[in-house]
Phi, psi and omega in degrees: 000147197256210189252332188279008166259332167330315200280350185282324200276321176266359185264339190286340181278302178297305186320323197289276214312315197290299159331305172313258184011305198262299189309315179273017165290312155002284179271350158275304164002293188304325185320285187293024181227039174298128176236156188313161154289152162233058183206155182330169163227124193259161145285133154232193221294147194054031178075023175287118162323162228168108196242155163246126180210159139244140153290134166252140202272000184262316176258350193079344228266134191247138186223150173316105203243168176252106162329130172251183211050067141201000000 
């Protein structure tokens, strides 16, 4: 191989490795920005948690309910 391809061939690497990086910091960021259910907590099937919310469909804004019948 002659060198300008070797180096092209080592920028495509670093180029890989760097990108791999930033993306997956990315996705630990996303990660840290979990926040809790803050809603009733019902039993479903086979002891699974179970949360109740509605949505409005104008503003998006999700607000906590109450299970009916409970």
């Amino acid at each position: 191989m002659d060198n300008r391809l070797r180096r092209r061939l080592s920028l495509g690497f670093e180029l890989f490795f760097v990108a791999t990086i930033v993306w997956n910091s990315m996705k630990t960021i996303a990660a840290e920005r979990y926040t809790p259910f803050e809603s009733e907590r019902t039993t479903w099937h086979e002891g699974f948690d179970r949360y109740h919310f509605i949505m409005d469909n104008t503003t998006g804004t999700v607000t906590p309910t109450k299970a009916p019948g409970r």
